[in-house]
N, C-alpha and C positions, 0 to 999 in steps of 0.2 A: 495547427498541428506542429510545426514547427517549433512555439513554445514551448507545446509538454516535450518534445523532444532533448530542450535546454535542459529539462530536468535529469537526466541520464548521469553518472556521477558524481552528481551534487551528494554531501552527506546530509541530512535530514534525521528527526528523531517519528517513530512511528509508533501509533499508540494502538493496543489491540485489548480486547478486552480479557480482563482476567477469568479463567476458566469456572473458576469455583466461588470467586466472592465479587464483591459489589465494586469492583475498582480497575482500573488502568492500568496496562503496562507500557511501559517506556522500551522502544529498542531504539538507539543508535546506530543508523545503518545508510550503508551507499543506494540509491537507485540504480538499477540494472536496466529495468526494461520499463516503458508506458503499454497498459492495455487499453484499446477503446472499441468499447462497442455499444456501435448502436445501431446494430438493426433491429433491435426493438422499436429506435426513433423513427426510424424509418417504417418500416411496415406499422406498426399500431401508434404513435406519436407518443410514445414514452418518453422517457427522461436516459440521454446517452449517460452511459456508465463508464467513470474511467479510475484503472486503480493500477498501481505500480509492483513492480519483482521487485523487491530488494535484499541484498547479502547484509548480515549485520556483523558492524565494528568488533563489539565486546560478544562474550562468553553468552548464549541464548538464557533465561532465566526456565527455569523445570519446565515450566507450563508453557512453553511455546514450544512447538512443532516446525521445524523448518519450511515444512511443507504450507504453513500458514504465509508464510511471505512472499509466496509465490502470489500475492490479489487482496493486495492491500488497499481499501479504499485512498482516492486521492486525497479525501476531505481528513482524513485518518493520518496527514505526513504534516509535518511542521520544519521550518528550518531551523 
């Protein structure tokens, strides 16, 4: 826990998918928060889910919603 904790800060590029066609978008942005949950691991033996807040650096592109960077997968963050 600790580790993902390191992530907090860190600036990171976050890829989310494009709304309406076949590709990727790139945001440039700081980590704000780690989410982890897994009482799904817990009660049924699923797979814990962890995905990050983050504010982004530059100007949002159309298709993204603020609100989408509130659960961000982690596998979805690069440095």
């Amino acid at each position: 826990m600790e580790n993902l904790n390191e992530l907090i800060g860190q600036t990171v590029t976050a890829t989310m998918p494009h709304s309406t066609k076949d590709e990727e978008i790139y945001i440039r942005c700081k980590i704000t928060s780690v989410n982890i949950q897994d009482f799904y691991f817990e009660e049924k033996g699923e797979n814990i889910y962890i995905s990050v807040c983050v504010d982004p650096i530059d100007e949002l592109p159309e298709d993204v919603d603020y609100e989408q960077l509130n659960d961000i997968d982690l596998s979805s963050i690069y440095r």
